[in-house]
Backbone as JSON Lines, residues from 0, in Angstrom:
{"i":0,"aa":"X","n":[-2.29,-7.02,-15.23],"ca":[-2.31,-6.4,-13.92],"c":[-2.9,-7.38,-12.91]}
{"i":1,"aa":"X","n":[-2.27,-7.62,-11.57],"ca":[-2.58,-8.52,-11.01],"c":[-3.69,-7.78,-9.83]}
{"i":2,"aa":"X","n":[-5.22,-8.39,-9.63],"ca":[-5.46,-8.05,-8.8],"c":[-5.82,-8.44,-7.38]}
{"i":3,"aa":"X","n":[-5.94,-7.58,-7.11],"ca":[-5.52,-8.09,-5.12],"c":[-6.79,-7.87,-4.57]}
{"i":4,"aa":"X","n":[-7.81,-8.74,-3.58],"ca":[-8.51,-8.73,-2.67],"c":[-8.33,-8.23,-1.83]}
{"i":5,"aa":"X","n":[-8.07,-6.93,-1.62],"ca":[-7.6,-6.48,-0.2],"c":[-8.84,-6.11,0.57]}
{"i":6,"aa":"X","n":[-8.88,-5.71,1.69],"ca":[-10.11,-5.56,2.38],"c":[-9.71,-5.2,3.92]}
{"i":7,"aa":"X","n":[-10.4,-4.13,4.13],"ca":[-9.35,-3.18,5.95],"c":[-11.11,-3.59,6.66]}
{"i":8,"aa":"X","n":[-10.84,-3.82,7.81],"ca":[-11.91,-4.2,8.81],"c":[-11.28,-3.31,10.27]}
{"i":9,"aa":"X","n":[-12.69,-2.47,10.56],"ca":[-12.05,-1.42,11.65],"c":[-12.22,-2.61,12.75]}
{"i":10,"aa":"X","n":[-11.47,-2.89,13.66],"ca":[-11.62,-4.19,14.75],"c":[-11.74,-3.13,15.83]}
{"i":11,"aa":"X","n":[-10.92,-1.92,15.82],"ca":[-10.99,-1.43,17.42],"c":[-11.39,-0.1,17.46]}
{"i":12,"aa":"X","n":[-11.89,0.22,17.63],"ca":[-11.98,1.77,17.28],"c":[-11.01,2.71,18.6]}
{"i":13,"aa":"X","n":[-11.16,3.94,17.62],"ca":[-10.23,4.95,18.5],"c":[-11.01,5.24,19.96]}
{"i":14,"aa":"X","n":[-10.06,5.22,20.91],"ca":[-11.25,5.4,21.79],"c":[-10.23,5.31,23.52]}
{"i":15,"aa":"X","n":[-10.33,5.53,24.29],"ca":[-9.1,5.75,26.04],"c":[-9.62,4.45,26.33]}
{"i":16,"aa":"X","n":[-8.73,4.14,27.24],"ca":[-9.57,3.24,28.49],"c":[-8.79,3.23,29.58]}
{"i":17,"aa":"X","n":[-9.3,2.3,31.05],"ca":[-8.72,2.84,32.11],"c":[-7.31,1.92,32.09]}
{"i":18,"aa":"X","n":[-6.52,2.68,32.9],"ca":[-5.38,1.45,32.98],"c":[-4.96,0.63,33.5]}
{"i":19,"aa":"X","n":[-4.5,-0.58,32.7],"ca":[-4.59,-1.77,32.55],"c":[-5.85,-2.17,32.34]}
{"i":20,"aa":"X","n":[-6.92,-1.85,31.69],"ca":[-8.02,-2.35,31.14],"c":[-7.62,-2.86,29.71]}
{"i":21,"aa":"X","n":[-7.49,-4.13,29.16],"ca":[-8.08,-4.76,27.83],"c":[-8.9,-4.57,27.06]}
{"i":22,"aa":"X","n":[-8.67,-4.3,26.3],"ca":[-9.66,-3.79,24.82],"c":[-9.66,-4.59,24.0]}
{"i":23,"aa":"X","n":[-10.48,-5.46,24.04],"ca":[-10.6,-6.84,23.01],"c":[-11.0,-6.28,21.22]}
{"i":24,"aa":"X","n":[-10.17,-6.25,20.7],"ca":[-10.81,-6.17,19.02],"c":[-11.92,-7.29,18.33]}
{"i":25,"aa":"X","n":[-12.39,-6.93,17.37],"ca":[-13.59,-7.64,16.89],"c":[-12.73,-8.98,16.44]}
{"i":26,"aa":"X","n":[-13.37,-10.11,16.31],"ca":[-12.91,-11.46,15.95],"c":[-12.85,-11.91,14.7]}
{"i":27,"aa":"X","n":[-11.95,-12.17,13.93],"ca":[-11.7,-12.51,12.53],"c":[-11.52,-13.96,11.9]}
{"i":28,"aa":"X","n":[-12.19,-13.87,11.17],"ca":[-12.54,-15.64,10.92],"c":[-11.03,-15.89,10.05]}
{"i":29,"aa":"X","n":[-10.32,-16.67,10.3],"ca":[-9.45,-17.06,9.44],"c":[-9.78,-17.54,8.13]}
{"i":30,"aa":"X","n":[-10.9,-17.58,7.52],"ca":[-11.49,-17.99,6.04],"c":[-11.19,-17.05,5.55]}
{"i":31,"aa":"X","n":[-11.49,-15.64,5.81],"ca":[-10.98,-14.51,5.1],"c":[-10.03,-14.31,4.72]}
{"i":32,"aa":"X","n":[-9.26,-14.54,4.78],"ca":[-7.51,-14.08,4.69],"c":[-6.76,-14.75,4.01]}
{"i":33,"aa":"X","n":[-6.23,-14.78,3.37],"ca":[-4.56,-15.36,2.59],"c":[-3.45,-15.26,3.74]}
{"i":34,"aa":"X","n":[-2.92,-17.2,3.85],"ca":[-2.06,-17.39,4.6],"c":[-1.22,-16.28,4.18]}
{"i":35,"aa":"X","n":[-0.7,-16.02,5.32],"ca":[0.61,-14.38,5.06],"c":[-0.21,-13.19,4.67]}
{"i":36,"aa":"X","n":[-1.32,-13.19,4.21],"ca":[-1.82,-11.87,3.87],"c":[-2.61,-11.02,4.72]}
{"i":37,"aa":"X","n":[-1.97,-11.13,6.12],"ca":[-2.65,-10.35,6.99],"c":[-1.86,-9.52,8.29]}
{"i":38,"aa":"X","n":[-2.25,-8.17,8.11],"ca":[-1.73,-7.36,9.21],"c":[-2.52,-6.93,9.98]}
{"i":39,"aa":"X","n":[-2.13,-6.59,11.37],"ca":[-3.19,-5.67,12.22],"c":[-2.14,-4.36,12.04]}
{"i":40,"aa":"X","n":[-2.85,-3.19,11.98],"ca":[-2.53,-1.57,12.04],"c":[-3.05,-1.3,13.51]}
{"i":41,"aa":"X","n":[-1.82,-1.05,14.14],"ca":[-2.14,-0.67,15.59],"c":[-2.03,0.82,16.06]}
{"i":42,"aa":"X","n":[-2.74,2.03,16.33],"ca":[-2.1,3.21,16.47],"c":[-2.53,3.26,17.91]}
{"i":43,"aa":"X","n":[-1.45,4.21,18.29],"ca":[-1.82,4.72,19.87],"c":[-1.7,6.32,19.45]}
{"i":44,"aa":"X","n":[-2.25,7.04,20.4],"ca":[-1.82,8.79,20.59],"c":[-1.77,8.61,21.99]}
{"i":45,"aa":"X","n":[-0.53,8.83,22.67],"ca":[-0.75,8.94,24.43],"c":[0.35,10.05,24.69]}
{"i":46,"aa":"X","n":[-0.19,10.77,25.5],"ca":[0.01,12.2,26.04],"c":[0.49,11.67,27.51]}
{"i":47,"aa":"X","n":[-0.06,11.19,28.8],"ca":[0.33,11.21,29.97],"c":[1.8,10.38,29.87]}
{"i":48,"aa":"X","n":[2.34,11.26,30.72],"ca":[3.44,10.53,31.05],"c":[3.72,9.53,31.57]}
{"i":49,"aa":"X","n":[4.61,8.3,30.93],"ca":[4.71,6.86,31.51],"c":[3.73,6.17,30.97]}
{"i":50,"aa":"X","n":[2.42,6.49,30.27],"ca":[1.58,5.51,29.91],"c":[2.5,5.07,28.55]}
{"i":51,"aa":"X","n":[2.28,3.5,28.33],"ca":[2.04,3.12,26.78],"c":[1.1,2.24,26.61]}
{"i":52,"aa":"X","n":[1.05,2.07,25.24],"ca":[-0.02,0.92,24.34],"c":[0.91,-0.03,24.33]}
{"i":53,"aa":"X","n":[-0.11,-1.13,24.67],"ca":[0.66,-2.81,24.16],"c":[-0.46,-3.1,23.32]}
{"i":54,"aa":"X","n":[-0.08,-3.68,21.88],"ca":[-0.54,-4.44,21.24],"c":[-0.42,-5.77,21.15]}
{"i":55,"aa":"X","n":[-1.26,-6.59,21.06],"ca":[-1.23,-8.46,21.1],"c":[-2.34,-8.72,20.33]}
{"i":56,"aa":"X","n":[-1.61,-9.67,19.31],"ca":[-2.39,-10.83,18.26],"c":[-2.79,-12.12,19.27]}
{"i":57,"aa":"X","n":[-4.17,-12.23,18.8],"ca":[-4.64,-13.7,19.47],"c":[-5.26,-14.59,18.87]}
{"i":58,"aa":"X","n":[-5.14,-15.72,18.76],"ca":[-5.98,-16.73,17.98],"c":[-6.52,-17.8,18.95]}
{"i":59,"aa":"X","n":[-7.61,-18.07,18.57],"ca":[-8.45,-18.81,19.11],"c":[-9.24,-19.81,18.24]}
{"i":60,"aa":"X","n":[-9.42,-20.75,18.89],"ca":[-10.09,-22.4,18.53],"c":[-11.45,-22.09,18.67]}
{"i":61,"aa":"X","n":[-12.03,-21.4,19.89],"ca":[-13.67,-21.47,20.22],"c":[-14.32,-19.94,20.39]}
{"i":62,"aa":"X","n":[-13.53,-18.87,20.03],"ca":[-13.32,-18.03,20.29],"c":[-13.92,-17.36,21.71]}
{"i":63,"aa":"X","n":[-13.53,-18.22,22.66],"ca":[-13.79,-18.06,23.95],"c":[-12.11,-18.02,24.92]}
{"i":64,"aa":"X","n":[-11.64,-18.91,24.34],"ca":[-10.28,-18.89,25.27],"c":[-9.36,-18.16,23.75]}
{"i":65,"aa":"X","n":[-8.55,-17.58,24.41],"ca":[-7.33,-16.79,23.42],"c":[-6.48,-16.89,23.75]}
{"i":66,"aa":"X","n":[-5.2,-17.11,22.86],"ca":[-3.95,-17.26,23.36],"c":[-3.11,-16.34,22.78]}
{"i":67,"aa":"X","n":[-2.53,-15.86,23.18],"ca":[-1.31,-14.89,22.54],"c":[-0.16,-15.45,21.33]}
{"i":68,"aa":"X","n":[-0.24,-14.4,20.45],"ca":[0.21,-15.14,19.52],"c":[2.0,-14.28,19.64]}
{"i":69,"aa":"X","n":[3.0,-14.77,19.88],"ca":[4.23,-13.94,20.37],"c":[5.15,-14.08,19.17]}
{"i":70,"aa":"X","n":[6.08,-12.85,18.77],"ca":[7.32,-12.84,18.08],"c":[8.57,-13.24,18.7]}
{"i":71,"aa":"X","n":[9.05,-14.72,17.85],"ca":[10.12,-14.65,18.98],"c":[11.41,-13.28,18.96]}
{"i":72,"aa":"X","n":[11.48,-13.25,17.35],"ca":[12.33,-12.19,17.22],"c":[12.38,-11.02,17.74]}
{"i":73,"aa":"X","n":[11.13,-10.64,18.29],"ca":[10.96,-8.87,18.81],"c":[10.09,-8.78,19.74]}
{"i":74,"aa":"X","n":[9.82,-9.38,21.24],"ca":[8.99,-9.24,21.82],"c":[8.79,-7.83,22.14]}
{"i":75,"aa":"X","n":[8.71,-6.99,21.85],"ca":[8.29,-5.8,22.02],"c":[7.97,-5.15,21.22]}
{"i":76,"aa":"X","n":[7.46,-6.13,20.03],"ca":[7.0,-5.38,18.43],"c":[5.55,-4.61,18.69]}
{"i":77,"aa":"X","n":[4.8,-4.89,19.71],"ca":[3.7,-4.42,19.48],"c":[3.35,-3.19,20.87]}
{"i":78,"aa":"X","n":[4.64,-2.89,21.07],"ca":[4.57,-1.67,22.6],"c":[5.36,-0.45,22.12]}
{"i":79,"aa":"X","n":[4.29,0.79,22.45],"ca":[4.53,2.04,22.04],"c":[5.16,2.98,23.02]}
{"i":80,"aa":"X","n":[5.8,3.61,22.61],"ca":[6.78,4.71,23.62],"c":[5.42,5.22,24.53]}
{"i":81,"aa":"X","n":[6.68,5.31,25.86],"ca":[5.86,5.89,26.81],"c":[5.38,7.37,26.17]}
{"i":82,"aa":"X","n":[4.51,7.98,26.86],"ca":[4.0,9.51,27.14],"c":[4.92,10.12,27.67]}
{"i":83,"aa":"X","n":[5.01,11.89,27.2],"ca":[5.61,12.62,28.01],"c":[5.34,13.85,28.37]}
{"i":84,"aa":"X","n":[3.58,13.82,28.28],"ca":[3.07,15.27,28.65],"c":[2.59,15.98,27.35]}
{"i":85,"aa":"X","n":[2.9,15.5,26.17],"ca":[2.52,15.94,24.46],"c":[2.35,14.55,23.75]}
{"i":86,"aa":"X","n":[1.35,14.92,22.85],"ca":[0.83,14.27,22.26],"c":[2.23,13.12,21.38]}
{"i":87,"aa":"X","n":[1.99,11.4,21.45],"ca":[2.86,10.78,21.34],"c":[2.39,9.75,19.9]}
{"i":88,"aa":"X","n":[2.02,10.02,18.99],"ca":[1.6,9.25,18.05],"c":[2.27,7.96,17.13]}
{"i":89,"aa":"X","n":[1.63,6.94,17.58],"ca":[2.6,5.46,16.73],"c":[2.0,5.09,16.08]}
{"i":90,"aa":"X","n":[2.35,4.56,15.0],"ca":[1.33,3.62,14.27],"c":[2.54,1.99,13.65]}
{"i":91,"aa":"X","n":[2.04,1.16,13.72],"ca":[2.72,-0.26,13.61],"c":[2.14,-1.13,12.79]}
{"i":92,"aa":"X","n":[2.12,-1.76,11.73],"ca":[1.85,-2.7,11.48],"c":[2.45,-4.39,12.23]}
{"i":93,"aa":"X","n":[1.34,-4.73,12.57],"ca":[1.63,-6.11,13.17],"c":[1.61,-7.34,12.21]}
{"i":94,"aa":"X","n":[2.4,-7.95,11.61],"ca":[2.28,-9.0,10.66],"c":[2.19,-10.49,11.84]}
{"i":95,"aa":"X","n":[0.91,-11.16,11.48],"ca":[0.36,-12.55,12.35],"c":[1.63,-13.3,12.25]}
{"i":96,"aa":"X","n":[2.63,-13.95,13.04],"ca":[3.69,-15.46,13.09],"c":[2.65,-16.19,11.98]}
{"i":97,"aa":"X","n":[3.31,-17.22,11.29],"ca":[2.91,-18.1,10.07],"c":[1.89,-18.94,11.1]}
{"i":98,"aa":"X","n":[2.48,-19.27,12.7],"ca":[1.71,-20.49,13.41],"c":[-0.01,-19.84,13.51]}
{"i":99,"aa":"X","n":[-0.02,-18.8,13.09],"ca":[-1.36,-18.35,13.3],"c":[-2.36,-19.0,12.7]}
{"i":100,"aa":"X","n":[-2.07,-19.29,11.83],"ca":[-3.13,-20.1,10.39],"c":[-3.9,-21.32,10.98]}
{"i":101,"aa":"X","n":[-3.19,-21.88,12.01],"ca":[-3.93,-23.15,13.28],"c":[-5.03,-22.6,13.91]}
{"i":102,"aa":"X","n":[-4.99,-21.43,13.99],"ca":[-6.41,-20.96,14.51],"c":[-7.52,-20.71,14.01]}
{"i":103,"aa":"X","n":[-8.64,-20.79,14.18],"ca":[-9.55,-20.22,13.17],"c":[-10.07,-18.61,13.64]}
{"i":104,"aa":"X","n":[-9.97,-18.49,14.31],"ca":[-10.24,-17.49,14.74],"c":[-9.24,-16.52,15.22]}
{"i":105,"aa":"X","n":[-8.9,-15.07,14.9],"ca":[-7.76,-13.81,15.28],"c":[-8.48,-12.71,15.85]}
{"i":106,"aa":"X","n":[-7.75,-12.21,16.58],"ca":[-8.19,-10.83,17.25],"c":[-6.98,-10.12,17.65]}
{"i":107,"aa":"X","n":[-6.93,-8.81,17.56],"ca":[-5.9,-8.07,18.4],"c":[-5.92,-7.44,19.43]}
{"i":108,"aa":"X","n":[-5.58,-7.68,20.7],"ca":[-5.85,-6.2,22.1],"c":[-4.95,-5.36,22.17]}
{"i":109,"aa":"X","n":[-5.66,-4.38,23.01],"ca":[-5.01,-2.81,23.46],"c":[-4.91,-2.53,24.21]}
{"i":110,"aa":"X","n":[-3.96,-2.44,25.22],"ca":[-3.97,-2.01,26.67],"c":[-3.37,-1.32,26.53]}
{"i":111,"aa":"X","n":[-3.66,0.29,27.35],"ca":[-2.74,1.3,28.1],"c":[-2.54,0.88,29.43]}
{"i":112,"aa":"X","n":[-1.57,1.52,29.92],"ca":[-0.37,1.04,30.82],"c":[0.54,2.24,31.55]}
{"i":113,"aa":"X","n":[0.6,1.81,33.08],"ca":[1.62,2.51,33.39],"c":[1.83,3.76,34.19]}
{"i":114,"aa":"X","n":[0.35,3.74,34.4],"ca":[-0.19,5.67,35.13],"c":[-1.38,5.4,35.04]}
{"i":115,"aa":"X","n":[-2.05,6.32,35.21],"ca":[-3.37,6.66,35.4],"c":[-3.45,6.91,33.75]}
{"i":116,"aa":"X","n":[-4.2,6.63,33.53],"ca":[-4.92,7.36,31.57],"c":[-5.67,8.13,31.77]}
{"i":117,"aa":"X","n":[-5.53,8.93,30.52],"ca":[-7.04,10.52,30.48],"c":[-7.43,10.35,29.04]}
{"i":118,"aa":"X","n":[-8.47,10.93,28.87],"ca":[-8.83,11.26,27.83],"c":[-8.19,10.8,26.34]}
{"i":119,"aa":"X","n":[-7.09,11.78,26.54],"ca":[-6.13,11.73,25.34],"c":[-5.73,10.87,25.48]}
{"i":120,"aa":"X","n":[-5.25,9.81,26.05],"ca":[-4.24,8.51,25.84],"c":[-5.57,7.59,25.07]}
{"i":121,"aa":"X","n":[-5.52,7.15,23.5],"ca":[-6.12,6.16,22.89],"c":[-5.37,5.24,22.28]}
{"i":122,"aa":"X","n":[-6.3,4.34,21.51],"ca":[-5.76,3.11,20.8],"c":[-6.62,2.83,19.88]}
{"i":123,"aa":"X","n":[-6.69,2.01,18.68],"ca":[-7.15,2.03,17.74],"c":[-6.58,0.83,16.65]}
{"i":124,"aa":"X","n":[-7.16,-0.49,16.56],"ca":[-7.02,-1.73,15.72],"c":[-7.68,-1.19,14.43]}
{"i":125,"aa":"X","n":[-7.16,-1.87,13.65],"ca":[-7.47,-2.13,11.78],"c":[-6.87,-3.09,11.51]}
{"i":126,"aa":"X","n":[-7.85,-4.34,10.85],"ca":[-7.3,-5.4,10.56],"c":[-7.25,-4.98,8.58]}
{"i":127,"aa":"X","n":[-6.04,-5.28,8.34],"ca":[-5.51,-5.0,6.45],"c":[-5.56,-6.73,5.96]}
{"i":128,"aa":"X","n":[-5.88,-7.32,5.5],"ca":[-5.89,-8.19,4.86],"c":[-6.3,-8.67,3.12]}
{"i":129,"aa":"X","n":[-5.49,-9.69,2.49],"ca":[-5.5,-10.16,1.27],"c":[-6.72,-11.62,1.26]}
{"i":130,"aa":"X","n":[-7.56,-11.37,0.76],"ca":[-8.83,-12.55,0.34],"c":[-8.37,-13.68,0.35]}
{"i":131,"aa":"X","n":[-8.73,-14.85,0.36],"ca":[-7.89,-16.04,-0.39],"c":[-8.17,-16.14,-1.51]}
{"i":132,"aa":"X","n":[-7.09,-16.46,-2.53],"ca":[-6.58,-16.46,-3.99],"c":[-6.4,-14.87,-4.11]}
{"i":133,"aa":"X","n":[-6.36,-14.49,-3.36],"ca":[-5.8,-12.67,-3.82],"c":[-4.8,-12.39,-4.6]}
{"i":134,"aa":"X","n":[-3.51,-13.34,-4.46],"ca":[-2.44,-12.87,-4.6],"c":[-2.48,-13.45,-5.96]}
{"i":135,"aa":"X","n":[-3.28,-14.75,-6.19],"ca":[-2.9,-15.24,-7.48],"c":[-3.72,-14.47,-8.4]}
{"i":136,"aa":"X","n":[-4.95,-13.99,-8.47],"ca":[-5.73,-13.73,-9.36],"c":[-4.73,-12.57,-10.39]}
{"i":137,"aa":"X","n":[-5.58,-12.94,-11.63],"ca":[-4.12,-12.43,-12.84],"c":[-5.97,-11.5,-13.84]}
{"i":138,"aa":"X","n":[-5.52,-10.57,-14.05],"ca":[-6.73,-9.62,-14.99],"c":[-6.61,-9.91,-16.58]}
């Protein structure tokens, strides 16, 4: 049986903010992780109408400047349906581009968008990741 290092780190907690305000997630050392073995779990719940969640991966050198880490295939992998007055619940896994591994440092943000936000419109990071040697270790 092969076993796996897995290990979930809450980065963002559930929680509104105003809109277009940034919600920086906690910072993740790239030592942790197995190249490829890492997702961010992004959920939104947004109720007002016209708001959504954008999610964005970032890696950073000093973890002072961040750069966006982009899909070319799907730029819109990490944006959740607008609101429409009832509760709108997404949840996504974000898998990091391979170029991520140049960074030492990852984080994911959360912005709502698009209207005014209340209460009910949240967001919520979880970083899922594999240890290094996770994948190889054999029992």
């Amino acid at each position: 049986m092969a076993i796996q290092k897995r290990t979930t780190t809450a980065a963002l907690a559930l929680a509104t903010s105003a809109n277009g305000t940034v919600r920086n997630g906690a910072s993740l050392s790239a030592e942790l992780f197995a190249l490829g073995g890492i997702v961010f779990e992004c959920a939104s719940v947004i109720t007002t109408s016209l708001v959504v969640a954008t999610f964005v991966p970032q890696g950073s050198v000093d973890g002072t400047t961040w750069y966006d880490l982009k899909w070319a295939d799907d730029p819109t992998a990490g944006t959740s349906p607008a609101g429409t007055g009832a509760p709108i619940t997404t949840t996504v896994a974000l898998c990091l581009p391979a170029a991520a591994s140049v960074y030492p440092l990852v984080r994911c943000t959360a912005t709502l968008s698009g209207a005014g936000t209340v209460a009910a419109d949240k967001t919520s990071v979880t970083y899922r990741y594999v240890q290094p040697g996770g994948f190889a270790q054999v029992q």
